[in-house]
KOLMARTI-726817 format. One line per 3 residues: their letters; for each residue x, y, z of N, C-alpha, C. Coordinates in nm, 2 decimals, m for minus. Example, Ala and Ser with C-alpha at 12.3 -4.5 7.8 and 13.67 -1.06 7.14 Angstrom:
REM KOLMARTI-726817
AS> 1.32,m0.57,0.78,1.23,m0.45,0.78,1.32,m0.33,0.78 ~ 1.28,m0.22,0.71,1.37,m0.11,0.71,1.29,0.00,0.79
REM end
This chain:
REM KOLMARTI-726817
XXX> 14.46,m11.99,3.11,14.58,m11.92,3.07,14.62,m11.96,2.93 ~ 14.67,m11.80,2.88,14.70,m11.89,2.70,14.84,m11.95,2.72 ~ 14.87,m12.04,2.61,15.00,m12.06,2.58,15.08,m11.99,2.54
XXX> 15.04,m11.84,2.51,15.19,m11.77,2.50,15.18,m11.73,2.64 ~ 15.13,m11.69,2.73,15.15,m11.65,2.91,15.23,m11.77,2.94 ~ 15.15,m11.91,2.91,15.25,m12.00,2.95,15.38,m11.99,2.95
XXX> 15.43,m11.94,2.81,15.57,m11.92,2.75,15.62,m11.86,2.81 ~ 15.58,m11.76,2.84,15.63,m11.62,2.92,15.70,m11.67,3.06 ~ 15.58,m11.71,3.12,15.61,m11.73,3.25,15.73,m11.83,3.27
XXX> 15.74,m11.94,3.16,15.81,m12.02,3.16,15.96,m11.98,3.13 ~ 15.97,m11.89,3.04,16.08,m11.79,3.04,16.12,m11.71,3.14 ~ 15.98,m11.67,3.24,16.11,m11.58,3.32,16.14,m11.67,3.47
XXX> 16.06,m11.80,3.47,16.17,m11.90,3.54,16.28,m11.94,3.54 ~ 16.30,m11.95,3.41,16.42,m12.01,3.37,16.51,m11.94,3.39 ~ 16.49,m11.76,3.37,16.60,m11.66,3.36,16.60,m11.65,3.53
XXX> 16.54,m11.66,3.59,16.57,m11.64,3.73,16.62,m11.74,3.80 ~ 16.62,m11.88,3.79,16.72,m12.01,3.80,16.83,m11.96,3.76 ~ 16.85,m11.95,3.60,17.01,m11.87,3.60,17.01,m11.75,3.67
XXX> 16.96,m11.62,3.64,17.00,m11.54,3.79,17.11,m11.57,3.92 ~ 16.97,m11.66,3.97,17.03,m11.73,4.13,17.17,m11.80,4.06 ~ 17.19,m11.86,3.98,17.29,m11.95,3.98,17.37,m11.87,3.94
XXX> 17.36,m11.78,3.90,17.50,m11.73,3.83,17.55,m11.59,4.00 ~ 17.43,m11.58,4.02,17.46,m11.48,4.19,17.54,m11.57,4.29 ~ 17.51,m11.69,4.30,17.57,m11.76,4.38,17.70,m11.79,4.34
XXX> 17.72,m11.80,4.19,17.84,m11.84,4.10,17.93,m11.73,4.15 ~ 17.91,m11.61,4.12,17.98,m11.48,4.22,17.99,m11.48,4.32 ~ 17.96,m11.54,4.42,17.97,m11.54,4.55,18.03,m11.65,4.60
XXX> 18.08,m11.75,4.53,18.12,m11.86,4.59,18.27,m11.90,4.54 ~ 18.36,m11.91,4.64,18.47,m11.93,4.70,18.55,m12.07,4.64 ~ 18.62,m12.07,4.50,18.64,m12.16,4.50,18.85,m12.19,4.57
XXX> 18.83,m12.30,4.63,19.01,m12.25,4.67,19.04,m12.46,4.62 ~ 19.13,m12.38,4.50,19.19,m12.49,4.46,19.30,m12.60,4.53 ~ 19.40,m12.49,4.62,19.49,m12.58,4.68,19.57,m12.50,4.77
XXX> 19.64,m12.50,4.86,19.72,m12.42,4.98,19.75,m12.29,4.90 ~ 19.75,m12.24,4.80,19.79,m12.10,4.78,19.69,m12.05,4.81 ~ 19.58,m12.10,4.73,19.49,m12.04,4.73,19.41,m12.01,4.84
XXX> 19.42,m12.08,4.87,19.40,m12.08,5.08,19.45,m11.98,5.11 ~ 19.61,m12.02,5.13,19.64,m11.84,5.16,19.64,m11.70,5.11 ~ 19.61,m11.68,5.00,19.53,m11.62,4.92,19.41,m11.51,4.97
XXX> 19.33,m11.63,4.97,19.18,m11.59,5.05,19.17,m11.56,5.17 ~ 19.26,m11.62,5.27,19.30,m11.60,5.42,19.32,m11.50,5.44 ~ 19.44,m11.43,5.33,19.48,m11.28,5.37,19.37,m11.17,5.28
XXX> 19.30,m11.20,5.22,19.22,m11.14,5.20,19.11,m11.08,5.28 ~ 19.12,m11.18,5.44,19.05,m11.15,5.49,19.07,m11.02,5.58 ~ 19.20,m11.00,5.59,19.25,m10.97,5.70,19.24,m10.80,5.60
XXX> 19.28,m10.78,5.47,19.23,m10.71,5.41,19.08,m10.65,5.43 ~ 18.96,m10.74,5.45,18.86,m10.69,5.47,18.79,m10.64,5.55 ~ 18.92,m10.64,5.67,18.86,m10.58,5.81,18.92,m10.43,5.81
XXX> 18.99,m10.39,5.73,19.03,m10.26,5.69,18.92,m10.20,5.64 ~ 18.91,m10.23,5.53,18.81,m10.22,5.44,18.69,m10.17,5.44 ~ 18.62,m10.28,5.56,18.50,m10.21,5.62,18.48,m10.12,5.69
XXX> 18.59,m10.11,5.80,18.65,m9.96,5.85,18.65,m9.85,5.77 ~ 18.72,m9.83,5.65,18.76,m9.70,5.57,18.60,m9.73,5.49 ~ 18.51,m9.81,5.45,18.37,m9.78,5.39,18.24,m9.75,5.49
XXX> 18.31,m9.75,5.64,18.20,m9.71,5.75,18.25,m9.54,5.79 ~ 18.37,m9.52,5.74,18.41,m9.39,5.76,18.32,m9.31,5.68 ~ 18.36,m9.36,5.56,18.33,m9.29,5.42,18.17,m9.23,5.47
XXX> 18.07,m9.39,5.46,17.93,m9.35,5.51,17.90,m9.27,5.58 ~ 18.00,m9.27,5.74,17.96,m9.16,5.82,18.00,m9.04,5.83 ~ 18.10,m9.06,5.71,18.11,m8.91,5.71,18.02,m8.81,5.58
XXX> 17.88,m8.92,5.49,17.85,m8.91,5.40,17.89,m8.82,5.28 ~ 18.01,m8.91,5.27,18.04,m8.88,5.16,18.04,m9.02,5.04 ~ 17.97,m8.99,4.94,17.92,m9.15,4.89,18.04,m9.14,4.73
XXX> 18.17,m9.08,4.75,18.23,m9.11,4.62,18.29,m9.30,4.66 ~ 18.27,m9.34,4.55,18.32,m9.52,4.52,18.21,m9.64,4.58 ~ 18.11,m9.50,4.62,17.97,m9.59,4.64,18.04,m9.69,4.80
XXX> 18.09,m9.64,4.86,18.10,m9.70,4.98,18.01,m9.78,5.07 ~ 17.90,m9.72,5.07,17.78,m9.82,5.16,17.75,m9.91,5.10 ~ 17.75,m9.94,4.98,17.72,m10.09,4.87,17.84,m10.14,4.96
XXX> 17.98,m10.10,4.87,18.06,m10.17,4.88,18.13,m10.22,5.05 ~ 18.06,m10.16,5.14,18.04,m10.23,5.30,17.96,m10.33,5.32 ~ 17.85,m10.34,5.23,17.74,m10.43,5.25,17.81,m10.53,5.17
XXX> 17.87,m10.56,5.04,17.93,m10.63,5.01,18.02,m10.71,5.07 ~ 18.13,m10.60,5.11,18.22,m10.65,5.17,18.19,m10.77,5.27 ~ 18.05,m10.71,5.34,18.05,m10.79,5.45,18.02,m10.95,5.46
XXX> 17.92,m10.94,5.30,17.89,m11.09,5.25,18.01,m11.16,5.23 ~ 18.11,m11.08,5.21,18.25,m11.14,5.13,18.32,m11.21,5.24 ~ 18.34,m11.13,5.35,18.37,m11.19,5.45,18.32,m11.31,5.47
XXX> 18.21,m11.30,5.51,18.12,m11.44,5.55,18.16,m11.51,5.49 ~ 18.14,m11.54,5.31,18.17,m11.62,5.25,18.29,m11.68,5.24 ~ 18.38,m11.60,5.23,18.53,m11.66,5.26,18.58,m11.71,5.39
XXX> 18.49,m11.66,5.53,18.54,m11.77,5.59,18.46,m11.89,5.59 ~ 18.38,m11.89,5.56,18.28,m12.06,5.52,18.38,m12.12,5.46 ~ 18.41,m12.11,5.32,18.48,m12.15,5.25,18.65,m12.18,5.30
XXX> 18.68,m12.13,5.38,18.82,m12.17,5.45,18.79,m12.24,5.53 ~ 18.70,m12.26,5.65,18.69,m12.36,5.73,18.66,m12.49,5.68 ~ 18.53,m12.48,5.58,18.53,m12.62,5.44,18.66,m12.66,5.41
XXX> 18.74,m12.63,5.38,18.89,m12.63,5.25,18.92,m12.69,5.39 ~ 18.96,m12.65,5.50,19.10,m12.68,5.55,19.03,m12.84,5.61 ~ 19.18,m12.93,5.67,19.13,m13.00,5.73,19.23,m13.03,5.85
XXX> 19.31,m12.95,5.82,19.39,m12.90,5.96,19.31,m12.82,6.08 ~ 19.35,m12.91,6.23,19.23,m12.88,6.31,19.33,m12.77,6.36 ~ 19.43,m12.68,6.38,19.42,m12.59,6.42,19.41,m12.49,6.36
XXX> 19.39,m12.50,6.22,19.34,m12.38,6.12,19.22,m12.40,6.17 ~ 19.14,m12.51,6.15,18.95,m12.46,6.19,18.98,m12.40,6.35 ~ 19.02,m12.42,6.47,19.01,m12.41,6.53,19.04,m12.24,6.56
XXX> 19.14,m12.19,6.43,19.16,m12.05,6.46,19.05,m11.99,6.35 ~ 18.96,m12.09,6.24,18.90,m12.03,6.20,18.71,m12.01,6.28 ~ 18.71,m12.08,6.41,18.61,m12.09,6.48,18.62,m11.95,6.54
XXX> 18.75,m11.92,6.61,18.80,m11.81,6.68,18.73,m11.67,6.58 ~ 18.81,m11.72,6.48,18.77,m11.54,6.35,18.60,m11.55,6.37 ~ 18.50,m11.68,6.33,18.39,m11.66,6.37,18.30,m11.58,6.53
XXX> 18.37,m11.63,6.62,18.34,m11.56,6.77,18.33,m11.44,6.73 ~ 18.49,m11.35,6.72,18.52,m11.22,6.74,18.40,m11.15,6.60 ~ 18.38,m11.25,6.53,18.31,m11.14,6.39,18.20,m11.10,6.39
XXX> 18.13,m11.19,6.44,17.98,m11.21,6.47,17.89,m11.04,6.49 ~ 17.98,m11.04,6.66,17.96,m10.93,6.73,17.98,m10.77,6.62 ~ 18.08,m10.80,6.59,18.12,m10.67,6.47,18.07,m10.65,6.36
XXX> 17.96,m10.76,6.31,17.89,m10.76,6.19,17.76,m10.64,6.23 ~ 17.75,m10.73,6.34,17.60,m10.67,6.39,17.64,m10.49,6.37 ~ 17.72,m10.47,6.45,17.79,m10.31,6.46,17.76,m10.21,6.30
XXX> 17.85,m10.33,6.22,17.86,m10.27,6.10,17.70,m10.28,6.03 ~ 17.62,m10.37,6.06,17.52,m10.29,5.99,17.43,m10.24,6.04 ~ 17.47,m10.16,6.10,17.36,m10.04,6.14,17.45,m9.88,6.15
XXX> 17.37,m9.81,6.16,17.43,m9.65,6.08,17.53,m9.64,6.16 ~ 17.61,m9.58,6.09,17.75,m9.53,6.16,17.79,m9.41,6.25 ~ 17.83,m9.41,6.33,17.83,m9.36,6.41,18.02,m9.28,6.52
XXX> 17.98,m9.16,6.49,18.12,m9.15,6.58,18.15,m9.16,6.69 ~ 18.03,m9.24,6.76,18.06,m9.26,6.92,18.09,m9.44,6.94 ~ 18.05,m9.48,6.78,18.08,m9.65,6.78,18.19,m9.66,6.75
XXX> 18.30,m9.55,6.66,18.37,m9.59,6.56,18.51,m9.65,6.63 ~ 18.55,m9.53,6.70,18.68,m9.59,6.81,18.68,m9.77,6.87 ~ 18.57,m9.77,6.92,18.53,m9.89,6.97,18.54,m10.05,6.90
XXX> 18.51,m9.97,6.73,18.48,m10.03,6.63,18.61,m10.10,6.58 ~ 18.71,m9.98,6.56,18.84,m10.02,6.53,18.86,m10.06,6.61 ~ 18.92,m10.05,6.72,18.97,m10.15,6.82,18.93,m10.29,6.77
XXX> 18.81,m10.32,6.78,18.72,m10.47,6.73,18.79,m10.54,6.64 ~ 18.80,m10.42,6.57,18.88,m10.46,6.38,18.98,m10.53,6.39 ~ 19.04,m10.45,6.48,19.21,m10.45,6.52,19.24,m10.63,6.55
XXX> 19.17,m10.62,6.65,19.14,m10.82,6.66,19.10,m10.86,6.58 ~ 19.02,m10.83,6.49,18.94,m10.96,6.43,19.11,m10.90,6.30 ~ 19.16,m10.81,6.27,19.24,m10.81,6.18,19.37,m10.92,6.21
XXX> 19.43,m10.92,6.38,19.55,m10.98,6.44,19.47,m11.16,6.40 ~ 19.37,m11.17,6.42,19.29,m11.34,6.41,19.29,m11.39,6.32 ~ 19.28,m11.28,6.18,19.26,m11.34,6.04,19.38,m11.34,6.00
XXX> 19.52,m11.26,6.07,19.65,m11.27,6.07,19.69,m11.43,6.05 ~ 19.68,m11.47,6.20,19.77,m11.58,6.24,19.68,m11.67,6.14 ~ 19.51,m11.65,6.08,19.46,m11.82,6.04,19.56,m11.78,5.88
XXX> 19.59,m11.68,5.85,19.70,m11.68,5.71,19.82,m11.72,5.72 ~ 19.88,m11.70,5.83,20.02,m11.70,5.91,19.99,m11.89,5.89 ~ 19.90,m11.95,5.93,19.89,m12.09,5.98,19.88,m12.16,5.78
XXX> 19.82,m12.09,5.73,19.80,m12.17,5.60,19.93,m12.19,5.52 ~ 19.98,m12.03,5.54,20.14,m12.04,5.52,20.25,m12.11,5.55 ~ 20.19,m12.11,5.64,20.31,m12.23,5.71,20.29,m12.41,5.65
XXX> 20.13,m12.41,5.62,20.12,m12.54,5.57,20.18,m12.56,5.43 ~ 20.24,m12.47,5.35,20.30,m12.50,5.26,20.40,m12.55,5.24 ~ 20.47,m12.52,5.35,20.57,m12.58,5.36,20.74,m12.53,5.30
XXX> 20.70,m12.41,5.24,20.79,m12.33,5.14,20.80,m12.18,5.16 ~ 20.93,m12.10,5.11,20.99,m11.98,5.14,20.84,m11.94,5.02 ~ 20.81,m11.98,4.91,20.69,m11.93,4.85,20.59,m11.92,4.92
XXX> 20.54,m11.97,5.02,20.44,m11.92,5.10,20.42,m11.83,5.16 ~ 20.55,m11.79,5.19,20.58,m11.65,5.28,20.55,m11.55,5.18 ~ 20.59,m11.54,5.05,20.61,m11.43,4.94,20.46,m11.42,4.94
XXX> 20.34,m11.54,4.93,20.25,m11.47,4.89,20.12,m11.47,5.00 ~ 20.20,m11.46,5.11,20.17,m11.39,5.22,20.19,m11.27,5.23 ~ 20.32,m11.25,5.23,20.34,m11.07,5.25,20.30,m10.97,5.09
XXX> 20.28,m11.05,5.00,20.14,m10.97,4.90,20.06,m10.94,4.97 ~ 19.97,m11.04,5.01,19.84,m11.02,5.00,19.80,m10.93,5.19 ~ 19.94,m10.95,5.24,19.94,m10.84,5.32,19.95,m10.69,5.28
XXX> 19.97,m10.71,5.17,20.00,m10.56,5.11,19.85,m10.50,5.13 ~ 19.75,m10.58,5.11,19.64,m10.54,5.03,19.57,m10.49,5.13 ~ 19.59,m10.56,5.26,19.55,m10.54,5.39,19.61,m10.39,5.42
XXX> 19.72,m10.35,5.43,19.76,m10.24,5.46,19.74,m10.12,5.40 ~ 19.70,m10.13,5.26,19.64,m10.06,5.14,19.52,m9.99,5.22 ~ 19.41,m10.06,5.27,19.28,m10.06,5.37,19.36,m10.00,5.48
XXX> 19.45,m10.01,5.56,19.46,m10.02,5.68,19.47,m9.85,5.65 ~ 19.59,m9.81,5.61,19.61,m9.69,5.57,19.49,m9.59,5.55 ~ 19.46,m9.64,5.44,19.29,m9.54,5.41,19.22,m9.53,5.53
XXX> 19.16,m9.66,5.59,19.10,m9.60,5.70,19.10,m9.53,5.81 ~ 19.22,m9.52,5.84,19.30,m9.47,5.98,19.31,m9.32,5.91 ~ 19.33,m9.30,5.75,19.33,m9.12,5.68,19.17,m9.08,5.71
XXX> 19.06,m9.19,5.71,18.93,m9.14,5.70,18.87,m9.11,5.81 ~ 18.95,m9.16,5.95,18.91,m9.13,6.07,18.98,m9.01,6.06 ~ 19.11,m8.98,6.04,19.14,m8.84,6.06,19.06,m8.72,6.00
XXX> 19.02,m8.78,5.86,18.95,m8.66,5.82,18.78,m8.66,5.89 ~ 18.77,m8.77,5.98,18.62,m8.82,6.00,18.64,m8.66,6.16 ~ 18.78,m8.66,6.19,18.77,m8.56,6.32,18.81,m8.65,6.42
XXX> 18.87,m8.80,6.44,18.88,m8.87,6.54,19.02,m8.84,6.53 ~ 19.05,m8.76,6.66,19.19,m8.70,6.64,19.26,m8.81,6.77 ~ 19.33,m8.90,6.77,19.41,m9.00,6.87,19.54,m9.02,6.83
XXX> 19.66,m8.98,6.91,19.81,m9.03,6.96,19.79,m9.15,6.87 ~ 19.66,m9.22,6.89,19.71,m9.42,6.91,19.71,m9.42,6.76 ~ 19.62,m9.36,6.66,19.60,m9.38,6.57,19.67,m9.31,6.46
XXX> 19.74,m9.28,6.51,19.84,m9.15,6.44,19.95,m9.23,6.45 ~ 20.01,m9.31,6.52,20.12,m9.37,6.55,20.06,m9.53,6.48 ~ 19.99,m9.58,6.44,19.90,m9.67,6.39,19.93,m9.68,6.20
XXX> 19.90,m9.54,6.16,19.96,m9.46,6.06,20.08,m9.50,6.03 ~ 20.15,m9.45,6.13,20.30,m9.44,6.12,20.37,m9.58,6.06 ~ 20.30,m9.65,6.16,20.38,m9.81,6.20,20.34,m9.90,6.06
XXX> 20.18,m9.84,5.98,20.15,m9.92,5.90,20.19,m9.87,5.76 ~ 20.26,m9.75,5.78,20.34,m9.72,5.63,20.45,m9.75,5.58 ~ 20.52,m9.74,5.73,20.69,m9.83,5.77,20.66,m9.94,5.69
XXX> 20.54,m10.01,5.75,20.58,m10.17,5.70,20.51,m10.21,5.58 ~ 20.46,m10.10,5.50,20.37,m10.11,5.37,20.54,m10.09,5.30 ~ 20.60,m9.95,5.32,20.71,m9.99,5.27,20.85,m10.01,5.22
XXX> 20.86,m10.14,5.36,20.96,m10.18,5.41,20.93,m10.39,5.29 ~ 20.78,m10.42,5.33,20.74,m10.51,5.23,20.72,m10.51,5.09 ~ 20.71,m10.35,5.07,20.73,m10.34,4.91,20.88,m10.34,4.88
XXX> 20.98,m10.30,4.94,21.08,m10.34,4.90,21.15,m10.48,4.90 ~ 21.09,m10.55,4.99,21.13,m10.70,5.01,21.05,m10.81,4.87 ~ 20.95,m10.76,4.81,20.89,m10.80,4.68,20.96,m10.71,4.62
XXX> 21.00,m10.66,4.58,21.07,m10.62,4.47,21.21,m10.66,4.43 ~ 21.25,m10.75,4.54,21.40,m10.82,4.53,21.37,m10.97,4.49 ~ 21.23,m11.05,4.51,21.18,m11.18,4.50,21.24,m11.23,4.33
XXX> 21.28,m11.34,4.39,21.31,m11.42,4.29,21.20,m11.46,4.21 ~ 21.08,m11.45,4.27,20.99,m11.54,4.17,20.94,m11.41,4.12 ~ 20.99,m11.31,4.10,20.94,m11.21,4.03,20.93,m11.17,3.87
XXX> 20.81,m11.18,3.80,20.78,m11.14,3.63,20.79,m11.04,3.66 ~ 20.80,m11.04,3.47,20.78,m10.87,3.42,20.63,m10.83,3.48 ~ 20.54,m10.87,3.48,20.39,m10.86,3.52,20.43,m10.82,3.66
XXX> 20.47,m10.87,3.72,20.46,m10.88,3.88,20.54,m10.71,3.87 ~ 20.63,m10.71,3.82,20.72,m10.61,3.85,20.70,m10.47,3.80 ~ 20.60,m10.45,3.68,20.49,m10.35,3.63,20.42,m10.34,3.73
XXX> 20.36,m10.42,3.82,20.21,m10.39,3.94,20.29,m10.31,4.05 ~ 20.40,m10.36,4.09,20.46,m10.34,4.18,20.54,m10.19,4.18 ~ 20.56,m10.14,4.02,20.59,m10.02,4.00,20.46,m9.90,4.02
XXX> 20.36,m9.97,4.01,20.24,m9.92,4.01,20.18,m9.88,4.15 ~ 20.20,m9.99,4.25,20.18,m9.96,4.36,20.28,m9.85,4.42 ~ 20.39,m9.87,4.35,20.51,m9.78,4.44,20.43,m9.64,4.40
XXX> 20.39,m9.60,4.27,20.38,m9.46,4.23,20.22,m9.45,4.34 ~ 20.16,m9.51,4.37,20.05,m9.47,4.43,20.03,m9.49,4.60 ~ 20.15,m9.53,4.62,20.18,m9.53,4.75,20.24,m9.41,4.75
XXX> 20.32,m9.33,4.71,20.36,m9.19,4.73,20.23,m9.09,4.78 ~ 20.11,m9.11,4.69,19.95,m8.99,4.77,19.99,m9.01,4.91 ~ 19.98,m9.15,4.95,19.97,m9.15,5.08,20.08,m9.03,5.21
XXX> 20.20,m9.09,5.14,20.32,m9.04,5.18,20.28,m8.89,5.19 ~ 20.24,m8.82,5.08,20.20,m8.66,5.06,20.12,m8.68,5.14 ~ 20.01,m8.69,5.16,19.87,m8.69,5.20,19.87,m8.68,5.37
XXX> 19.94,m8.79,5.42,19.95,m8.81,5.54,20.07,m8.68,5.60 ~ 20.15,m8.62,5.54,20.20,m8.48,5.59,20.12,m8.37,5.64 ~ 20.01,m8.38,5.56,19.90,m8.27,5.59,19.81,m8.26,5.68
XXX> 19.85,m8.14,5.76,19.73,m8.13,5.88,19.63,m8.06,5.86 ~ 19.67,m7.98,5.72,19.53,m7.88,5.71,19.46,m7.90,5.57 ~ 19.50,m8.00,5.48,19.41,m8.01,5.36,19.44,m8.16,5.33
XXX> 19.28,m8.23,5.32,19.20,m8.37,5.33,19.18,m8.33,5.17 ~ 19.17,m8.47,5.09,19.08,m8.50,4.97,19.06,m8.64,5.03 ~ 18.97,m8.69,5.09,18.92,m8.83,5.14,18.94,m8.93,4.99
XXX> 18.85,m8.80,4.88,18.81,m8.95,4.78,18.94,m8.94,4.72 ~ 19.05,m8.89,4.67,19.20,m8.90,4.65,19.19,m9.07,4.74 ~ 19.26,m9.07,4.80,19.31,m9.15,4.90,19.23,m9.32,4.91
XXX> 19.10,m9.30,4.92,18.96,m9.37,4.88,19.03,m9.45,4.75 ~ 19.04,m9.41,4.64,19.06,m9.40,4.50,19.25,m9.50,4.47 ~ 19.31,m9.45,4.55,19.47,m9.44,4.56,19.45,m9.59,4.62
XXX> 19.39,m9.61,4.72,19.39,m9.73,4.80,19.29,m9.84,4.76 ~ 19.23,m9.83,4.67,19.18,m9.94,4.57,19.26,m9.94,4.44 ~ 19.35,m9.88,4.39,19.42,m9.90,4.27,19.52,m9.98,4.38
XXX> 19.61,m9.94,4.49,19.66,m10.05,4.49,19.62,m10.21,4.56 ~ 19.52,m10.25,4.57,19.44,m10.35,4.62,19.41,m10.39,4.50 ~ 19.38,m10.36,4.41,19.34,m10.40,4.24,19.53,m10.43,4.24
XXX> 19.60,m10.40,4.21,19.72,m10.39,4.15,19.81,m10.54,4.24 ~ 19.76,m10.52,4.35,19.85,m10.61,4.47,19.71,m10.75,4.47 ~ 19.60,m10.73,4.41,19.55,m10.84,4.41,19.58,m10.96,4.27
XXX> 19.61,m10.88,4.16,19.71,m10.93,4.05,19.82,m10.95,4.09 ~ 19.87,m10.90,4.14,20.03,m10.95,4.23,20.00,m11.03,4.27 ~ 19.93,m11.09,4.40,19.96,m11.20,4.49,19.90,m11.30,4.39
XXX> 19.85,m11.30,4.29,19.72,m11.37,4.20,19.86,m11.46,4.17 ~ 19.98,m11.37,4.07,20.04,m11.41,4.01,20.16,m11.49,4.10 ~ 20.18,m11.45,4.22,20.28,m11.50,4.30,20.21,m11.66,4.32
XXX> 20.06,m11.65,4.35,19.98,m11.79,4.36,20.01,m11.87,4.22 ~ 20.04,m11.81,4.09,20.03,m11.91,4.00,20.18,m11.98,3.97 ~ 20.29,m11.85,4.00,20.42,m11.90,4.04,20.42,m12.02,4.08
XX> 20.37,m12.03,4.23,20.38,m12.09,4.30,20.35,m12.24,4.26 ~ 20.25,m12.24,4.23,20.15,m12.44,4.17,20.29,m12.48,4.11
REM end
């Protein structure tokens, strides 16, 4: 072999060590201290929405925001963040509710990856529904270890973000044709309290100009919903798709900034 092959090959070692390191570098969970904890906790609870409204999307193949990546992601994201919260904590009844989120997930990963289906999907939510109540209380528990009325504030952010998901996917089943009382009233209950909590951040003391710009932002894009959900006879899925990642982008710089308040 010549010495420039040598080079070569030696070069594209090297680039694929960084590769891996910098793939892992993205993937890895760093949580500085109890905010951040709670933080990533409710993130989770966020991502059980999430994968719901990107298994809709798939099965109803429609691929606007690239939804099947972003399920396959998601799902890594999960995983990863609860590794990384069971690591972090050393309070045994957080691991022990973070053992529990492992049980219920397991089973529902499997579900999620494989093709979607409208005879899984009812079944599916339901699933969600729990593993969503599980990754509740392990956020509810981190919160509480702070010890402070700030814990709560950047709790009910980062529940915002959760509901942002919850919303969309419960519009995706409807347009998906899964027509249910339970889920219609599901709707109802999760817009109330989308915004009933955006008014309660909007009175917070630890509130910036920044915080208070996102928060204007989410209000104007929580209105689609409001329209959207009136209508029985005209769907724009990717509207709604679209509306409900601006505010998850918007409420994820919110709770960001409520975490830096906080330190």
């Amino acid at each position: 072999m010549s010495s420039f092959s040598k080079k070569i090959i030696k070069h594209i070692l090297v680039f694929s060590l960084l590769s891996s390191f910098f793939t892992y570098s993205l993937l890895a969970v760093d949580i500085k201290n109890i905010y951040d904890a709670v933080d990533i906790a409710g993130k989770q609870r966020m991502f059980t929405q999430r994968m719901l409204k990107d298994y809709a999307m798939v099965g109803m193949k429609n691929s606007f925001g690239n939804a099947d990546e972003d399920l396959n992601n998601t799902i890594s994201e999960f995983d990863d963040h609860l590794h990384a919260l069971h690591d972090y904590t050393k309070n045994s009844e957080i691991k022990k509710s973070t053992k529990k989120v492992e049980e219920i997930w397991l089973p529902i990963k499997k579900v999620l990856e494989t093709p979607p289906s409208k005879n899984k999907v009812v079944k599916l939510q339901e699933n969600l529904e729990l593993l969503l109540s599980v990754t509740n209380d392990t956020t509810g528990l981190f919160a509480k270890e702070t010890g402070k009325e700030s814990g709560k504030i950047v709790d009910i952010s980062g529940r915002q973000r959760m509901l942002s998901q919850r919303m969309a996917s419960l519009y995706m089943l409807k347009v998906w044709g899964i027509d249910d009382d339970k889920f219609k009233e599901k709707m109802k209950s999760s817009m109330q309290l989308f915004k009933s909590s955006l008014e309660e951040l909007q009175k917070s003391e630890l509130n910036t100009a920044e915080i208070n710009k996102l928060l204007t932002k989410v209000e104007r894009s929580f209105m689609f919903f409001e329209v959207m959900n009136k209508s029985s006879n005209i769907f724009i899925p990717s509207l709604i798709y679209k509306k409900s990642n601006d505010i998850l982008n918007n409420m994820n710089k919110a709770t960001q900034c409520y975490v830096d308040e906080c330190k």
